[in-house]
N, CA, C and O atoms as a GROMACS GRO file, in nm:
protein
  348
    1UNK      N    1  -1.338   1.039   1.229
    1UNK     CA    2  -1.453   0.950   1.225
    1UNK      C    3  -1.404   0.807   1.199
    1UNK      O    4  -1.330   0.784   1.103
    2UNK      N    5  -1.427   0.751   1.249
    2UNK     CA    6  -1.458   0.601   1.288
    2UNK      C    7  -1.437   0.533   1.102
    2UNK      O    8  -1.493   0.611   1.025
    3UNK      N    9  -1.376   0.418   1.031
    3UNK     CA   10  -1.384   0.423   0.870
    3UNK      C   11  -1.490   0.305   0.865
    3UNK      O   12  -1.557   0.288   0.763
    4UNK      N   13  -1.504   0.234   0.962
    4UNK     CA   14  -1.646   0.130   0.973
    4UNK      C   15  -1.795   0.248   0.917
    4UNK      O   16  -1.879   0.239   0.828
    5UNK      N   17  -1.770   0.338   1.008
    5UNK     CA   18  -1.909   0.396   1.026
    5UNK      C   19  -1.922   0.517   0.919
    5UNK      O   20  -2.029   0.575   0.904
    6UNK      N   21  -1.788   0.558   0.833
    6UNK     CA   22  -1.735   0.635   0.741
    6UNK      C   23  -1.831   0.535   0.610
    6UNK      O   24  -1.947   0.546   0.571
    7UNK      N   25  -1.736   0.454   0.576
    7UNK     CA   26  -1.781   0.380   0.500
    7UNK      C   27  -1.943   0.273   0.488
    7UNK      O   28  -1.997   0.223   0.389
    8UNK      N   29  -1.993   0.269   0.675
    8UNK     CA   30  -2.145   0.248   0.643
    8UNK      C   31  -2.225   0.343   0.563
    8UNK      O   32  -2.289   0.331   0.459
    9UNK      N   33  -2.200   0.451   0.651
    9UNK     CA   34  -2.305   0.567   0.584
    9UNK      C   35  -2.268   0.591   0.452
    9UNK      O   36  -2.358   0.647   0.389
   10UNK      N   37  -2.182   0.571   0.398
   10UNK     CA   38  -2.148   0.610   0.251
   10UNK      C   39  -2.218   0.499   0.153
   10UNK      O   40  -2.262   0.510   0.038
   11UNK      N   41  -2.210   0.369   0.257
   11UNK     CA   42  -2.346   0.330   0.152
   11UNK      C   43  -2.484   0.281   0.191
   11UNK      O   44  -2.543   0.180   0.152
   12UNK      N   45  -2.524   0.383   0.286
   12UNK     CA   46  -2.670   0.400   0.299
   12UNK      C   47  -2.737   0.324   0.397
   12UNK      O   48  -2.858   0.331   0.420
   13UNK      N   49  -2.630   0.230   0.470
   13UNK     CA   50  -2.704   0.149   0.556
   13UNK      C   51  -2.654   0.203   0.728
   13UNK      O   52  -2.569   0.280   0.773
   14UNK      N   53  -2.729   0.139   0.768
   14UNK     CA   54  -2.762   0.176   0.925
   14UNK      C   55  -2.678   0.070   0.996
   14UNK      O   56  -2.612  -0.019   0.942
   15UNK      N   57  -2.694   0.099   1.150
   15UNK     CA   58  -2.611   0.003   1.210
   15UNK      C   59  -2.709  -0.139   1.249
   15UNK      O   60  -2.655  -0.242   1.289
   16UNK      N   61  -2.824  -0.130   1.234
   16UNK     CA   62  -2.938  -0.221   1.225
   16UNK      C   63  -2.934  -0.300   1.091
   16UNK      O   64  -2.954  -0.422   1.087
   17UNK      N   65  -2.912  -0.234   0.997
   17UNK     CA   66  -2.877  -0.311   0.857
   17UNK      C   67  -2.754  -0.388   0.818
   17UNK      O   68  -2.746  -0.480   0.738
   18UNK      N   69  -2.642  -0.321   0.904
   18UNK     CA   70  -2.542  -0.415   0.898
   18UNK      C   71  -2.534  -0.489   1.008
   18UNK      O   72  -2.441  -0.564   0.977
   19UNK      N   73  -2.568  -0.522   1.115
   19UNK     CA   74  -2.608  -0.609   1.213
   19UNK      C   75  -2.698  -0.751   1.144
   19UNK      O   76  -2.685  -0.870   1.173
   20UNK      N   77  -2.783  -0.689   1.053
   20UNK     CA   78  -2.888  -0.795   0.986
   20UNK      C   79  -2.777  -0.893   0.878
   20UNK      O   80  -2.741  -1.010   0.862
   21UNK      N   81  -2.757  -0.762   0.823
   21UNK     CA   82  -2.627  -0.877   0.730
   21UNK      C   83  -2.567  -0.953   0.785
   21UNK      O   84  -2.578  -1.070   0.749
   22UNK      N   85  -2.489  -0.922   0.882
   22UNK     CA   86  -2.326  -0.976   0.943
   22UNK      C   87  -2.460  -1.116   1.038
   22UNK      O   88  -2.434  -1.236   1.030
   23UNK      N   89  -2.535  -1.086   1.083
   23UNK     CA   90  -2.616  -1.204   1.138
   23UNK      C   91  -2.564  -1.178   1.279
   23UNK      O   92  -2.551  -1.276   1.352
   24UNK      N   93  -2.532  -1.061   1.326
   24UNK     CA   94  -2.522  -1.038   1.493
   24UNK      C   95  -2.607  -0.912   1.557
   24UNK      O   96  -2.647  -0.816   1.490
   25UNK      N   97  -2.619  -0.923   1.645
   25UNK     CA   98  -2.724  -0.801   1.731
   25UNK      C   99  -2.685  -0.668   1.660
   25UNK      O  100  -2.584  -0.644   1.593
   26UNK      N  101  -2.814  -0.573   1.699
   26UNK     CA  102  -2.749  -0.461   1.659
   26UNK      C  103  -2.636  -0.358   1.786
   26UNK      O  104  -2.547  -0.276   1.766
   27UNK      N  105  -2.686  -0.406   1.892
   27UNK     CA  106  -2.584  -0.386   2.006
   27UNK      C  107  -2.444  -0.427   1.981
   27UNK      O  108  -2.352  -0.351   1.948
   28UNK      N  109  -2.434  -0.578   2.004
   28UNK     CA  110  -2.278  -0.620   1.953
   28UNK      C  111  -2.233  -0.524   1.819
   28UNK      O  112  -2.133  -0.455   1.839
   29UNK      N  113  -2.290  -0.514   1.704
   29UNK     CA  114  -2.236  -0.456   1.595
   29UNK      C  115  -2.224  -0.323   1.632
   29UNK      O  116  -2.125  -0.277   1.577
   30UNK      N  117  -2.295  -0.218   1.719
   30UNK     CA  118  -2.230  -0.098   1.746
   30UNK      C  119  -2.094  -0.138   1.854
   30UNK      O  120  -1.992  -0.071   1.834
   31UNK      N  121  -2.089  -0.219   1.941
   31UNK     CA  122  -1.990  -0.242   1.985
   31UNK      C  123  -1.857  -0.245   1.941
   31UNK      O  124  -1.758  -0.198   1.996
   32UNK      N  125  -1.872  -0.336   1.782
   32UNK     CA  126  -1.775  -0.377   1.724
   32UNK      C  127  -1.737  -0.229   1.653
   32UNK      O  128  -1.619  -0.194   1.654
   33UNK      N  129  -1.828  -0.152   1.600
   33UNK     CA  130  -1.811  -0.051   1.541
   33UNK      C  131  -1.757   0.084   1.604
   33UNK      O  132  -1.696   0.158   1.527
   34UNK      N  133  -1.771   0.118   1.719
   34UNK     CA  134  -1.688   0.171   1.814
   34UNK      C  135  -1.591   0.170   1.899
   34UNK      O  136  -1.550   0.267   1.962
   35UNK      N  137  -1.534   0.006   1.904
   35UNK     CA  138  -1.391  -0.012   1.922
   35UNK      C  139  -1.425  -0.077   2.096
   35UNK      O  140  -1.337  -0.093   2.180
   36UNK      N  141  -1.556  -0.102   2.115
   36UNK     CA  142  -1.557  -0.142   2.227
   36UNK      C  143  -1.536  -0.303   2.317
   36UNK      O  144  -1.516  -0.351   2.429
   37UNK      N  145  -1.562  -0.344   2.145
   37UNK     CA  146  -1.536  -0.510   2.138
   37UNK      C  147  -1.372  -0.514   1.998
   37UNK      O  148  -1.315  -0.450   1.910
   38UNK      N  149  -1.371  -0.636   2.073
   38UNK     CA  150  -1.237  -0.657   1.940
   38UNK      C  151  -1.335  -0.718   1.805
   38UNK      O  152  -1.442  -0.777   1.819
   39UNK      N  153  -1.260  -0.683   1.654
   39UNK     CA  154  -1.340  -0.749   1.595
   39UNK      C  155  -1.210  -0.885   1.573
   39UNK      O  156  -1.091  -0.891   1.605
   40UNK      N  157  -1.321  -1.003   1.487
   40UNK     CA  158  -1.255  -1.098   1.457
   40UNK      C  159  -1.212  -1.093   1.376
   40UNK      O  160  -1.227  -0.988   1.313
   41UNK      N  161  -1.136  -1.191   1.322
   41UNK     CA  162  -1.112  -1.153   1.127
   41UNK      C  163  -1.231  -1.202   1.073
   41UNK      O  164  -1.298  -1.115   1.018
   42UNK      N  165  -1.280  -1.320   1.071
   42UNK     CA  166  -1.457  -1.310   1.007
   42UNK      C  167  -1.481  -1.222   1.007
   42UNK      O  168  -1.484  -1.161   0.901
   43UNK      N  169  -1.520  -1.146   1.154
   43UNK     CA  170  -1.618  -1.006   1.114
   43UNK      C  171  -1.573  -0.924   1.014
   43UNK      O  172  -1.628  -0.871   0.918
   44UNK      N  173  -1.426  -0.923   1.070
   44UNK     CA  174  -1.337  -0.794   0.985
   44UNK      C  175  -1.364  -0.801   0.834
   44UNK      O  176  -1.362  -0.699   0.766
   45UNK      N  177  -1.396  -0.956   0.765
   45UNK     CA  178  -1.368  -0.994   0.625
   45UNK      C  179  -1.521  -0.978   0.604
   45UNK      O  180  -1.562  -0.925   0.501
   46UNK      N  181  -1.592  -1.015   0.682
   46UNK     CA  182  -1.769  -0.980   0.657
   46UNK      C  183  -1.765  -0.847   0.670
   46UNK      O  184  -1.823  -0.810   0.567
   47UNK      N  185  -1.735  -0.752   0.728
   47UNK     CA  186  -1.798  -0.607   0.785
   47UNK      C  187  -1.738  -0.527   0.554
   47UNK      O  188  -1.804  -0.463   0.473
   48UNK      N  189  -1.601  -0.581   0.549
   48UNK     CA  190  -1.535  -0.580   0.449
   48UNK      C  191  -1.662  -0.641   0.275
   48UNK      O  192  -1.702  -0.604   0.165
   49UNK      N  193  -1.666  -0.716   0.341
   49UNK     CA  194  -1.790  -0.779   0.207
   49UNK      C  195  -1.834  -0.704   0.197
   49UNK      O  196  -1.801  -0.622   0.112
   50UNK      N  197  -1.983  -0.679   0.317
   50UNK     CA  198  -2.112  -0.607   0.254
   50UNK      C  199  -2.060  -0.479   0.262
   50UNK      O  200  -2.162  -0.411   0.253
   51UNK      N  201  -1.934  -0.376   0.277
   51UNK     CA  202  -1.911  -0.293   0.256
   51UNK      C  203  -1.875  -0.267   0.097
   51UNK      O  204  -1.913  -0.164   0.039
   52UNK      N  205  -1.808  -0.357   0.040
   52UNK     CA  206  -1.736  -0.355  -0.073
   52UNK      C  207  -1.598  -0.344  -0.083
   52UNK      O  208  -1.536  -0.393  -0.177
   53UNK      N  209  -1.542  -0.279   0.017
   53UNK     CA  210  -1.440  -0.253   0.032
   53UNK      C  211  -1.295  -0.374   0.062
   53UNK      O  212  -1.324  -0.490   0.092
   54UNK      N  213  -1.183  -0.344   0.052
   54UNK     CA  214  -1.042  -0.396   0.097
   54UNK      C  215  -1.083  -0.386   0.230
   54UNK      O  216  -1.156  -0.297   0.273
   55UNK      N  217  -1.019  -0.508   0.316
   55UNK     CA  218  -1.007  -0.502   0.459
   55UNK      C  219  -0.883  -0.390   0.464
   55UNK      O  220  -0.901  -0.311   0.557
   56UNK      N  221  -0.780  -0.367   0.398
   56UNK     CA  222  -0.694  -0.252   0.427
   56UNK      C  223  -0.760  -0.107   0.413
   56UNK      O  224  -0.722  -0.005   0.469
   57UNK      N  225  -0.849  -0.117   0.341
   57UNK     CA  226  -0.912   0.021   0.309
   57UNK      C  227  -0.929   0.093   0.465
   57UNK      O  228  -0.873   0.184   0.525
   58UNK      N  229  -1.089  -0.044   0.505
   58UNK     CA  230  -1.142   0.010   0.607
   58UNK      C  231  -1.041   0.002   0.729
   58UNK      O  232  -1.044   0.102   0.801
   59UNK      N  233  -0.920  -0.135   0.781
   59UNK     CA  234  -0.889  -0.104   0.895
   59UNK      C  235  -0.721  -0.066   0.928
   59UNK      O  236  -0.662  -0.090   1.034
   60UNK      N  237  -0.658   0.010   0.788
   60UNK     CA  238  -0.530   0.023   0.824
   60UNK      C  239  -0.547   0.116   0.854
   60UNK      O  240  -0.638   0.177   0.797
   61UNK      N  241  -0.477   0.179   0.951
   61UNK     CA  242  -0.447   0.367   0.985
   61UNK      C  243  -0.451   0.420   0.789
   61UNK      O  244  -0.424   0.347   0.694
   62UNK      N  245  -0.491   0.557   0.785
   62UNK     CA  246  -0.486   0.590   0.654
   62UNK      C  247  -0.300   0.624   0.599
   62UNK      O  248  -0.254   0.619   0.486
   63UNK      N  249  -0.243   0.651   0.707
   63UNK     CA  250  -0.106   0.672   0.687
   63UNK      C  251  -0.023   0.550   0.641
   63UNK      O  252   0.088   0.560   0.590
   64UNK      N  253  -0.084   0.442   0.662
   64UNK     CA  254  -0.012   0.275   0.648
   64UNK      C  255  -0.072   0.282   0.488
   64UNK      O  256   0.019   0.275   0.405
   65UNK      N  257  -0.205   0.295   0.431
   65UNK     CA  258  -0.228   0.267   0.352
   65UNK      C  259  -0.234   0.329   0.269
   65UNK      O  260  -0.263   0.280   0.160
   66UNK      N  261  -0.203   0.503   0.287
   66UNK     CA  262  -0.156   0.557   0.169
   66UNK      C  263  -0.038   0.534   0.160
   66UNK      O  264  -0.001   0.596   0.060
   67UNK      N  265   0.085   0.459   0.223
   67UNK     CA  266   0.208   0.392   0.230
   67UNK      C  267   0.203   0.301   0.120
   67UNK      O  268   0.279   0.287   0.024
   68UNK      N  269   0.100   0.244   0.153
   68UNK     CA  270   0.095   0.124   0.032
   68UNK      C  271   0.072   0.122  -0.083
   68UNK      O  272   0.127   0.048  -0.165
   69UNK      N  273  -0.021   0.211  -0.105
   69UNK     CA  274  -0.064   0.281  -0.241
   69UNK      C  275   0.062   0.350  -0.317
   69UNK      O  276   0.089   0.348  -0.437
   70UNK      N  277   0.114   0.397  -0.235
   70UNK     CA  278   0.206   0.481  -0.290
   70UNK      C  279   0.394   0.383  -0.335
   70UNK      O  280   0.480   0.429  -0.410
   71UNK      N  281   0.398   0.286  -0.280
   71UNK     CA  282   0.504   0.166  -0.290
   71UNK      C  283   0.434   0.106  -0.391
   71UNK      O  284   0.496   0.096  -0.496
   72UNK      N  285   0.293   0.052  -0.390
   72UNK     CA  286   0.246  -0.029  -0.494
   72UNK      C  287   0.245   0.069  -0.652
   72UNK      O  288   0.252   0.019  -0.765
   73UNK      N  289   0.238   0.180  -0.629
   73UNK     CA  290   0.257   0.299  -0.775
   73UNK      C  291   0.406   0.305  -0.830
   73UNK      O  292   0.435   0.313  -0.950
   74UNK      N  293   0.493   0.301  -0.729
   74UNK     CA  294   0.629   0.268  -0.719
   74UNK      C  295   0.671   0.168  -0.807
   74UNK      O  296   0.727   0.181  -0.916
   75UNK      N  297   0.642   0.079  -0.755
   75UNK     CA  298   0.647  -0.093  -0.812
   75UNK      C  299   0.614  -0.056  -0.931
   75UNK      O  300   0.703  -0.038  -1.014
   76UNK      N  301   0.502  -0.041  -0.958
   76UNK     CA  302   0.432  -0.098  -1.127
   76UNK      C  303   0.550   0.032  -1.207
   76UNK      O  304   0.613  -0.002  -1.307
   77UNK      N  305   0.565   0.154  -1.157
   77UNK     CA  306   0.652   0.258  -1.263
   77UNK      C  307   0.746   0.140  -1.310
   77UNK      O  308   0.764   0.078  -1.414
   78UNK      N  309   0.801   0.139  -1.172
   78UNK     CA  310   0.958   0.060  -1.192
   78UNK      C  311   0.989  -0.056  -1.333
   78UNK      O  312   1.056  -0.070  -1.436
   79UNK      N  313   0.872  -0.125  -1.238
   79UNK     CA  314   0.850  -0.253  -1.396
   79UNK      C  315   0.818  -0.216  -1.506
   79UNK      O  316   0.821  -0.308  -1.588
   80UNK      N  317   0.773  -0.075  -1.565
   80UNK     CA  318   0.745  -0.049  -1.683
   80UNK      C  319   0.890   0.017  -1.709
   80UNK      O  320   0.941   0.000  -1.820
   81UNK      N  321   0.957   0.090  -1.615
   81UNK     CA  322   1.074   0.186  -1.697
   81UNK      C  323   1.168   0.106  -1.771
   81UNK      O  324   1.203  -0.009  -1.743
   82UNK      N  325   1.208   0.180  -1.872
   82UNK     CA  326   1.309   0.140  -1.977
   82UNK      C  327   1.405   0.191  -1.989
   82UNK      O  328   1.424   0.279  -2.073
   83UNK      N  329   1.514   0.138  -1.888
   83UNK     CA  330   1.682   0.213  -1.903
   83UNK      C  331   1.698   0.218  -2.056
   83UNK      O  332   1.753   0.325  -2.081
   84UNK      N  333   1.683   0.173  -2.130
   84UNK     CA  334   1.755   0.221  -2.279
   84UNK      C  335   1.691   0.287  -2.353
   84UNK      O  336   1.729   0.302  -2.469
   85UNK      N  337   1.543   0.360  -2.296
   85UNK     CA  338   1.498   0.464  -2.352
   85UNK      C  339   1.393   0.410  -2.508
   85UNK      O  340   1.310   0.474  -2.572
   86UNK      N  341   1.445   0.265  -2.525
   86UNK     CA  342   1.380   0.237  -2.676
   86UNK      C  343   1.211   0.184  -2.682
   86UNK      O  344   1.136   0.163  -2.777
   87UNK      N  345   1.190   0.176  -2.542
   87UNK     CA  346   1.050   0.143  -2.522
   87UNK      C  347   0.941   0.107  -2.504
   87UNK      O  348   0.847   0.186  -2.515
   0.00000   0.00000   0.00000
């Protein structure tokens, strides 16, 4: 499933409701939402707003961004570990 249309329905709005937000047709916005139009980065960073979400959330492959999640968990261990064990 589609993470535009994953993440609409998860919070309750329609493709008419996010069309109203974003301030474009509801045609163009299924367009954009099915891959039939390119989106812009505006849209991408608007579709991202009224979602709530990270623009990485909704448009990295999930494999890129559990990549990232998982390097960024990496990172923070690293900076906390204590080679001398004292703490």
């Amino acid at each position: 499933m589609n993470k535009i249309r994953q993440f609409r329905e998860q919070a309750g709005l329609t493709q008419l409701d996010m069309a109203k937000r974003l301030g474009i047709s509801e045609s163009y916005y299924c367009q954009l939402e099915t891959g039939k139009r390119r989106l812009s980065l505006d849209n991408a960073l608007q579709i991202s707003s009224v979602l709530k979400k990270t623009p990485n959330e909704i448009f990295l492959p999930d494999s890129i961004a559990k990549r990232k999640v998982s390097q960024k968990a990496r990172a923070e261990q690293a900076a906390t570990y204590d080679p001398t064990g004292t703490g």
